[in-house]
N, CA, C and O atoms as a Tinker XYZ file with bonds, in Angstrom:
   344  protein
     1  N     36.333000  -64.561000   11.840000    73     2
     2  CA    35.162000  -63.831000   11.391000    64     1     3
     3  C     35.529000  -63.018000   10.152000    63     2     4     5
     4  O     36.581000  -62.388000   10.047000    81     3
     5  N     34.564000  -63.086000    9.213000    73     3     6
     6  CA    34.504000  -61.937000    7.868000    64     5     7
     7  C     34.666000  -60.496000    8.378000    63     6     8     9
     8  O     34.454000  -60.093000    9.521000    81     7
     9  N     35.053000  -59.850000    7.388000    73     7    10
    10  CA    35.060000  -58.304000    7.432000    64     9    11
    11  C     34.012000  -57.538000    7.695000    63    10    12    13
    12  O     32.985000  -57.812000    7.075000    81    11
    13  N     33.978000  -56.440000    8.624000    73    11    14
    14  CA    32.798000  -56.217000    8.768000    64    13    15
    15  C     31.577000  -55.987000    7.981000    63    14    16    17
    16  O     31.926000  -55.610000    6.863000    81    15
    17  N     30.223000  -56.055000    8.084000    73    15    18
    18  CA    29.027000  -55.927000    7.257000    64    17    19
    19  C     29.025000  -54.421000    6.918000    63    18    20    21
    20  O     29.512000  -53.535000    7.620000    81    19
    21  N     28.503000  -54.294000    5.923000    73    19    22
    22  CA    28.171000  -52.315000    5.815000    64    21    23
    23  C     27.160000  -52.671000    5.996000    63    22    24    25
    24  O     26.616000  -53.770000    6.105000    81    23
    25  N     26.645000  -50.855000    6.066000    73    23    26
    26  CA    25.198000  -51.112000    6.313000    64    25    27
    27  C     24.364000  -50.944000    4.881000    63    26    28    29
    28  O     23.134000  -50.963000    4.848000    81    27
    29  N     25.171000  -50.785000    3.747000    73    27    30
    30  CA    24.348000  -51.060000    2.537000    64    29    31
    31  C     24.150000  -52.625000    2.400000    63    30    32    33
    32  O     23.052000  -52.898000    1.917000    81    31
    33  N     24.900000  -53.667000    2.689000    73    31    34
    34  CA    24.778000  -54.554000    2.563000    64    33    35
    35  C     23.703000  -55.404000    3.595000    63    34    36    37
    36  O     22.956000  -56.363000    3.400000    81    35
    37  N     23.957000  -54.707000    4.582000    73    35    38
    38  CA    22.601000  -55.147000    6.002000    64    37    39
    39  C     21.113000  -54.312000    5.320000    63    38    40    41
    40  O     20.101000  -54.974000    5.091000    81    39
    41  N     21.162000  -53.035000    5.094000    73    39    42
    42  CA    19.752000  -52.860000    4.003000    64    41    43
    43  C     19.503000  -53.999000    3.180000    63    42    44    45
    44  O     18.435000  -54.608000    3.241000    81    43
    45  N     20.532000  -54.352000    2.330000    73    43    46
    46  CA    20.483000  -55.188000    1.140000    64    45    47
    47  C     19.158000  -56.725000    1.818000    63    46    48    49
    48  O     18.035000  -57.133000    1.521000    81    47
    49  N     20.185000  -57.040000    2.762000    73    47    50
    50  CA    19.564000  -58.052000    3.355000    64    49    51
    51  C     18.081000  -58.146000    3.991000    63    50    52    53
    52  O     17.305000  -59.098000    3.911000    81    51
    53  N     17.834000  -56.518000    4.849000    73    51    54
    54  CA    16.631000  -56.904000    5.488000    64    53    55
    55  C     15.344000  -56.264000    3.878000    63    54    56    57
    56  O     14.181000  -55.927000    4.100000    81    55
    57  N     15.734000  -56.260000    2.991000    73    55    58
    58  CA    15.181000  -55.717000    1.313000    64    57    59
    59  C     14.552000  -56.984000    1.651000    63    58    60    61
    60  O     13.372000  -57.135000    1.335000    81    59
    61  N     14.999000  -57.650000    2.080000    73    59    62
    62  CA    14.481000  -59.500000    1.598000    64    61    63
    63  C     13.716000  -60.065000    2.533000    63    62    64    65
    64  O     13.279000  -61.176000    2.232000    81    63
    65  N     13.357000  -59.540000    3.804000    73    63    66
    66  CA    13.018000  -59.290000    4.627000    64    65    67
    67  C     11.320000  -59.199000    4.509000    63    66    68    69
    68  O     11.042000  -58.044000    4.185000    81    67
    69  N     10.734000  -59.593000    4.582000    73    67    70
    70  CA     9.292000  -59.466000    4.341000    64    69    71
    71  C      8.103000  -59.336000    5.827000    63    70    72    73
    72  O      8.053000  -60.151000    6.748000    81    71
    73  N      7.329000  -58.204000    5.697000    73    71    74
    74  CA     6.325000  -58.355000    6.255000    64    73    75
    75  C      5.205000  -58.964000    6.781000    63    74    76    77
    76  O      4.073000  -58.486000    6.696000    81    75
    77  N      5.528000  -60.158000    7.403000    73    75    78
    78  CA     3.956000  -61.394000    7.782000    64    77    79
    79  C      2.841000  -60.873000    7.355000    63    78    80    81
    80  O      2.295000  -61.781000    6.727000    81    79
    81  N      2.156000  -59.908000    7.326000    73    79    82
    82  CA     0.727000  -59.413000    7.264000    64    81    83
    83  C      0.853000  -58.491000    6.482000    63    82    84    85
    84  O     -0.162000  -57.864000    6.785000    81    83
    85  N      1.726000  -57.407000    5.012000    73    83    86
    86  CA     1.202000  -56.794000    3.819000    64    85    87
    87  C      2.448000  -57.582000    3.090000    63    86    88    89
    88  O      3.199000  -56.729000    2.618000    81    87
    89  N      2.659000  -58.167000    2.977000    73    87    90
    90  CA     3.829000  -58.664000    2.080000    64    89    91
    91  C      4.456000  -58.373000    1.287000    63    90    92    93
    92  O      4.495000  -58.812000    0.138000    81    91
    93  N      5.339000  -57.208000    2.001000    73    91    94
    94  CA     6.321000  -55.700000    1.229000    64    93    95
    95  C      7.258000  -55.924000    2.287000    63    94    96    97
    96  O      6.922000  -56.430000    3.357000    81    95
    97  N      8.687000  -55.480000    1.954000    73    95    98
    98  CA     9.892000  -55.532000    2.491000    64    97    99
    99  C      9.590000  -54.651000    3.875000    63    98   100   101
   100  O      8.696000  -53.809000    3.966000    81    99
   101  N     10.535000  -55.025000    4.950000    73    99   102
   102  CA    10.391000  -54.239000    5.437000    64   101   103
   103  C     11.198000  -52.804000    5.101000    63   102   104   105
   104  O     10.679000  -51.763000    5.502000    81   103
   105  N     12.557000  -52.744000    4.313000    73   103   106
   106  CA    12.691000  -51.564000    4.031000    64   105   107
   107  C     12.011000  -51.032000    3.319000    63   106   108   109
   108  O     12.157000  -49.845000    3.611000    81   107
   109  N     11.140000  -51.119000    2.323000    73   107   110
   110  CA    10.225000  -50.570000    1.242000    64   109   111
   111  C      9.032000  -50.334000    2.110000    63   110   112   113
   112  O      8.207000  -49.498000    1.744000    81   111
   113  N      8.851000  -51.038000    3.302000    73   111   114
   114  CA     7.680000  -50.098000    3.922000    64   113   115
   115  C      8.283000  -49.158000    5.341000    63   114   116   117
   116  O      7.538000  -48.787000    6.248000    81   115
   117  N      9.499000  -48.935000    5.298000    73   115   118
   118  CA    10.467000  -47.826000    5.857000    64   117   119
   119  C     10.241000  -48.143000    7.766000    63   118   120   121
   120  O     10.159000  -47.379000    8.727000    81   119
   121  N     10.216000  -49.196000    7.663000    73   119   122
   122  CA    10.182000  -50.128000    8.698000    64   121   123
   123  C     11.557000  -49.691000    9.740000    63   122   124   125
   124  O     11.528000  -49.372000   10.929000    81   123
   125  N     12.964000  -49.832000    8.628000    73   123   126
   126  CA    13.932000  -49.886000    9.103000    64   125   127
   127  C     14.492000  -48.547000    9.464000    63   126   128   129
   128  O     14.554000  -47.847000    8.454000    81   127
   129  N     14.859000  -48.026000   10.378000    73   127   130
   130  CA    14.740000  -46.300000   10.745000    64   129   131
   131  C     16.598000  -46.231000   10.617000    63   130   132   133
   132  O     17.331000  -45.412000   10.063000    81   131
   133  N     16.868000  -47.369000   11.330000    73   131   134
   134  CA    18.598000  -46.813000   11.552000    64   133   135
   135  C     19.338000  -48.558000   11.500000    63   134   136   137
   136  O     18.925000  -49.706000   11.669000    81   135
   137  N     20.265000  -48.078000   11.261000    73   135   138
   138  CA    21.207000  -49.477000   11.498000    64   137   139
   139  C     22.632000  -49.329000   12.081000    63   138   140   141
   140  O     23.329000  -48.777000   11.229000    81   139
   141  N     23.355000  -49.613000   13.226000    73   139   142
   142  CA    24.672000  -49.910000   13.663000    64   141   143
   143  C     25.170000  -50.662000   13.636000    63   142   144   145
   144  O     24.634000  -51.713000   13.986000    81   143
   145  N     26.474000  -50.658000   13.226000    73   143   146
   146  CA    27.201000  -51.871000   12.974000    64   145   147
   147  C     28.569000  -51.365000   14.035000    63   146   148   149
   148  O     29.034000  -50.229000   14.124000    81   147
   149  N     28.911000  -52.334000   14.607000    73   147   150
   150  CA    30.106000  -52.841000   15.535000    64   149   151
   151  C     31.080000  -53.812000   15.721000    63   150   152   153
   152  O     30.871000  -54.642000   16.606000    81   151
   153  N     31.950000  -53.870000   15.165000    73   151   154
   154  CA    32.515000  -55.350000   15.495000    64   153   155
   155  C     31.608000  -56.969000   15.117000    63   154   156   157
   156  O     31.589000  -58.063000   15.682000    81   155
   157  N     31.088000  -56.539000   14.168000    73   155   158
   158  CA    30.097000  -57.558000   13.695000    64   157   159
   159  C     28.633000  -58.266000   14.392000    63   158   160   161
   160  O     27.872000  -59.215000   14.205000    81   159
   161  N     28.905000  -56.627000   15.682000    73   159   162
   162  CA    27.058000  -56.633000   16.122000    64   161   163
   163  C     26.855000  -55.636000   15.179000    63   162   164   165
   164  O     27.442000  -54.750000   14.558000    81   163
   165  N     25.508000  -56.286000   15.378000    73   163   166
   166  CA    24.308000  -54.894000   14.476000    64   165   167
   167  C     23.009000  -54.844000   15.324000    63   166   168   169
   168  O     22.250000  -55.703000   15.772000    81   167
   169  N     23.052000  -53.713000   15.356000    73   167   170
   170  CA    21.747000  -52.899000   15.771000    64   169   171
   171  C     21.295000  -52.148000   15.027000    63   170   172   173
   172  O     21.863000  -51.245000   14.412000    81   171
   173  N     19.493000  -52.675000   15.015000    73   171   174
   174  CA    18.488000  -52.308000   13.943000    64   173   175
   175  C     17.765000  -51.611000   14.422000    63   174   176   177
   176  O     17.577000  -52.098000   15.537000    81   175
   177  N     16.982000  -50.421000   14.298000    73   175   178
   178  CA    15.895000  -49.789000   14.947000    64   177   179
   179  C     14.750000  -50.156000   13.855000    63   178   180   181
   180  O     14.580000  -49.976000   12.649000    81   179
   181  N     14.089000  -50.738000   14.879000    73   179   182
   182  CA    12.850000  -51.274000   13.856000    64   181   183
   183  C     11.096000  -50.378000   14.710000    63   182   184   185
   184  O     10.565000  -50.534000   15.810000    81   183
   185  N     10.742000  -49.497000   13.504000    73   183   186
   186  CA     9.696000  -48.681000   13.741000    64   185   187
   187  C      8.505000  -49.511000   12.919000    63   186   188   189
   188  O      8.330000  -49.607000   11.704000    81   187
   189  N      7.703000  -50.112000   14.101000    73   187   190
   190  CA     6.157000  -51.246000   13.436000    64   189   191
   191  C      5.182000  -50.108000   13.409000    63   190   192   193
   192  O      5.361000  -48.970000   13.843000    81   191
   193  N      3.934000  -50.694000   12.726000    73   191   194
   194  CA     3.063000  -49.494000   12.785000    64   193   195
   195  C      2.290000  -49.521000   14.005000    63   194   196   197
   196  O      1.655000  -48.474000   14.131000    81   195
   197  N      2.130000  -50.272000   14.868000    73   195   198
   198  CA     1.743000  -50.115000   16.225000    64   197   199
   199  C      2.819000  -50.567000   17.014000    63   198   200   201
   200  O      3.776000  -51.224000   16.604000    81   199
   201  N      2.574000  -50.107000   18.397000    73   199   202
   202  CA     3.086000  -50.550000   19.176000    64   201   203
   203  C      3.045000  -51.572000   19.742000    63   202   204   205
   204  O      4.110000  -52.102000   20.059000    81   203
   205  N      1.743000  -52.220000   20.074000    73   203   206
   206  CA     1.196000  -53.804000   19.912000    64   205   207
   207  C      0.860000  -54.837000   18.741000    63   206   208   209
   208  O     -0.032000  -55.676000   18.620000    81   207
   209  N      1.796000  -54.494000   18.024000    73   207   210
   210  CA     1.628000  -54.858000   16.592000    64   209   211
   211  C      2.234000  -56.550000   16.779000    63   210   212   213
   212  O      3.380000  -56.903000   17.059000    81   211
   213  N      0.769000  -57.574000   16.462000    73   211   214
   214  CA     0.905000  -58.714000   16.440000    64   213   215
   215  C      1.366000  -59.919000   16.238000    63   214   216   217
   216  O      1.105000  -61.078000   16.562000    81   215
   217  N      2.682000  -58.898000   15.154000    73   215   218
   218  CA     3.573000  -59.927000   14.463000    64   217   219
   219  C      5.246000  -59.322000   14.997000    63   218   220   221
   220  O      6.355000  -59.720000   14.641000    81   219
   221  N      4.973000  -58.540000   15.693000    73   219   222
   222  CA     6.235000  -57.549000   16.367000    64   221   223
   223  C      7.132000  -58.906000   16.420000    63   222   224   225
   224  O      8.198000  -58.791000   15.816000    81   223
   225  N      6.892000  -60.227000   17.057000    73   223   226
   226  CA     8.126000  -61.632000   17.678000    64   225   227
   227  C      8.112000  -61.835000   16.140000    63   226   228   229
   228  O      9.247000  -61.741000   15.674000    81   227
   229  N      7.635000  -61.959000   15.686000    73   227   230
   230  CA     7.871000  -62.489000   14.155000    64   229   231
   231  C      8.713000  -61.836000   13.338000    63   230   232   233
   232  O      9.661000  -62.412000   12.805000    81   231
   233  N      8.466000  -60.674000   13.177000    73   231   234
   234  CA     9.281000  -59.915000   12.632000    64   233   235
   235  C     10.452000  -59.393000   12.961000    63   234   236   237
   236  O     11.015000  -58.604000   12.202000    81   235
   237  N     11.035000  -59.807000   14.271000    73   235   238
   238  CA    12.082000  -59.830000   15.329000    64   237   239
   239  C     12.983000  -60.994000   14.876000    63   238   240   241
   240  O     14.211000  -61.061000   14.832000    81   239
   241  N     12.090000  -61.843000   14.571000    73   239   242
   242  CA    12.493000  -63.317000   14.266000    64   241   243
   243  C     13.397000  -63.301000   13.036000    63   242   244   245
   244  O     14.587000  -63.600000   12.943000    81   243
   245  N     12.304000  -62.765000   11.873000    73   243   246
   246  CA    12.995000  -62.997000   10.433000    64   245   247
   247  C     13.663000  -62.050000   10.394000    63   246   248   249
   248  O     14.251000  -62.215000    9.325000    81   247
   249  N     14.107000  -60.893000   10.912000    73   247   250
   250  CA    15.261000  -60.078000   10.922000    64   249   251
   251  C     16.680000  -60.500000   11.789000    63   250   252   253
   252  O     17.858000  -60.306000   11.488000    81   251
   253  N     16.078000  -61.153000   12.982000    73   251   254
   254  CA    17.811000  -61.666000   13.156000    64   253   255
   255  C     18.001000  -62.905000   12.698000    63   254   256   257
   256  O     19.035000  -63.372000   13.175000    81   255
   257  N     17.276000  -63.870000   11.753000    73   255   258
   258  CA    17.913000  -65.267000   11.132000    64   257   259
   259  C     18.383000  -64.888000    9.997000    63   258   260   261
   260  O     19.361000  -65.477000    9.536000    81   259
   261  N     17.606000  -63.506000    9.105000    73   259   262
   262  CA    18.372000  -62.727000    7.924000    64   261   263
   263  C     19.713000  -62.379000    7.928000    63   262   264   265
   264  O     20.477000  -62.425000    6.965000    81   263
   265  N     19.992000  -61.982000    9.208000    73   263   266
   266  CA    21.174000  -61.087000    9.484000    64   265   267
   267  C     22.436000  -62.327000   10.043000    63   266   268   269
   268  O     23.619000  -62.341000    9.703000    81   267
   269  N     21.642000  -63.424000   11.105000    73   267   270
   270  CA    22.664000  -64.024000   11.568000    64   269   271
   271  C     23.292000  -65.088000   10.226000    63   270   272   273
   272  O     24.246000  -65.856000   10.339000    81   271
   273  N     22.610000  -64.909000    9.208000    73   271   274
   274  CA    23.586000  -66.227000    8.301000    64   273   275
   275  C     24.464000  -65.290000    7.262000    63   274   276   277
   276  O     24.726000  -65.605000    6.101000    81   275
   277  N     24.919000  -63.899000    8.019000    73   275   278
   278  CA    26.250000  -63.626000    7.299000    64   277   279
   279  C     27.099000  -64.228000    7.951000    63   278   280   281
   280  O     26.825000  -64.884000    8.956000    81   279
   281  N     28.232000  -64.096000    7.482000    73   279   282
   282  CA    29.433000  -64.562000    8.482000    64   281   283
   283  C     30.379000  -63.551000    9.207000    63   282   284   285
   284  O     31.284000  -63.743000   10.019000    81   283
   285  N     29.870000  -62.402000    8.644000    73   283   286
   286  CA    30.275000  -61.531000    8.943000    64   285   287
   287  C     29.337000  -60.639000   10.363000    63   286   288   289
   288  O     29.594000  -59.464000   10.622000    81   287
   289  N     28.541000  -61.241000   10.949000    73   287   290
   290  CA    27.339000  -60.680000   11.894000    64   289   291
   291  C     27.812000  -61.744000   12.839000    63   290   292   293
   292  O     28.239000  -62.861000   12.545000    81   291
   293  N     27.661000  -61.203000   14.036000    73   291   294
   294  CA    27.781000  -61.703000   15.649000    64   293   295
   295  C     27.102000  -62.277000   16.556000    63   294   296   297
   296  O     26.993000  -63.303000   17.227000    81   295
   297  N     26.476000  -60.769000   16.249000    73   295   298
   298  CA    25.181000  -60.415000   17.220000    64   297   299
   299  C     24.175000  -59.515000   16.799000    63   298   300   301
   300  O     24.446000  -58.374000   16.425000    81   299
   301  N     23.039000  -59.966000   16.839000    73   299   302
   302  CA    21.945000  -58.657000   16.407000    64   301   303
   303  C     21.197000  -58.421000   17.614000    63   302   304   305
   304  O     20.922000  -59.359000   18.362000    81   303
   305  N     20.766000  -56.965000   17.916000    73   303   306
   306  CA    19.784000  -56.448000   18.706000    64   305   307
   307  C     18.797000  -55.076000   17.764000    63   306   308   309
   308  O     19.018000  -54.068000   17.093000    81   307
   309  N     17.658000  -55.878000   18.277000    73   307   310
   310  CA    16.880000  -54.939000   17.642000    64   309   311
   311  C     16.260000  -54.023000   18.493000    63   310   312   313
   312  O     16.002000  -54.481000   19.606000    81   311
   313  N     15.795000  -52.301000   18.197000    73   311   314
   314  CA    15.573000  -51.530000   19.238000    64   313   315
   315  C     14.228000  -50.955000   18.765000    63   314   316   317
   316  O     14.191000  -50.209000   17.787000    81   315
   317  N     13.175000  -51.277000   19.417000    73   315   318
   318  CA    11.660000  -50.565000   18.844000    64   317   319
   319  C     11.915000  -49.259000   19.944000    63   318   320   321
   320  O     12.391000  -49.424000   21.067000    81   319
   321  N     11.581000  -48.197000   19.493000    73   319   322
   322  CA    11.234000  -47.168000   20.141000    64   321   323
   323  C      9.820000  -47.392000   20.566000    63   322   324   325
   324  O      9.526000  -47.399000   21.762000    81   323
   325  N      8.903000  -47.581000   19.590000    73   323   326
   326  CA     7.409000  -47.822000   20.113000    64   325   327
   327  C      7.490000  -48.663000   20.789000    63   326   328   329
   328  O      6.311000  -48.962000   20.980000    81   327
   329  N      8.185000  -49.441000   21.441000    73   327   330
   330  CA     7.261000  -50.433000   22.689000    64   329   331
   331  C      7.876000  -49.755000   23.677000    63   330   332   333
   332  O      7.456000  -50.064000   24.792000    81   331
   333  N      9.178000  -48.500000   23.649000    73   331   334
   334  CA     9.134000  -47.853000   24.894000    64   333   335
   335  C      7.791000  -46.657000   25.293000    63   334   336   337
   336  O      7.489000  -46.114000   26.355000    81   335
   337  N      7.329000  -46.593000   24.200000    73   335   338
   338  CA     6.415000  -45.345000   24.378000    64   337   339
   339  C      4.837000  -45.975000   24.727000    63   338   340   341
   340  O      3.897000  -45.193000   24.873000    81   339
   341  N      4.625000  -47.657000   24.859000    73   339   342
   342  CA     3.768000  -47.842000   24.837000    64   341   343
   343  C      3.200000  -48.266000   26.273000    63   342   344
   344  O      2.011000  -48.557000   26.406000    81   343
């Protein structure tokens, strides 16, 4: 395995990252709240604007196929706070 990812470089990546339904990054629409990196897991806290927000699997989707074609990434888990509050 590659050296580990930073997390400027995991921003870098989900920059590219696009929104299904306004078609703006998700970091540019501040989507992305936190990022951990571990041993080449990463954990994303991803804040949607609802909690039943319709494209929530989708956007789950294109964030860990973004992340899994480093070589340097493992494992991704993503953590919504809003679907615990919902």
């Amino acid at each position: 395995m590659a050296l580990q990812p930073t997390t400027n470089q995991i921003y870098a990546i989900l920059d590219q990252v696009m929104d299904p339904e306004l078609n703006h990054s998700l970091v540019e629409l501040g989507m992305i709240r936190d990022i951990d990196i571990d041993d080449g897991r990463v954990q994303v806290e991803l804040q949607l604007t609802t909690p039943h927000c319709p494209f929530a699997g989708e956007i789950e989707q294109r964030i860990r196929s973004a992340l899994l074609e480093m070589d340097s990434v493992s494992e991704v888990a993503i953590n919504r706070p809003c679907a615990r509050d919902a």
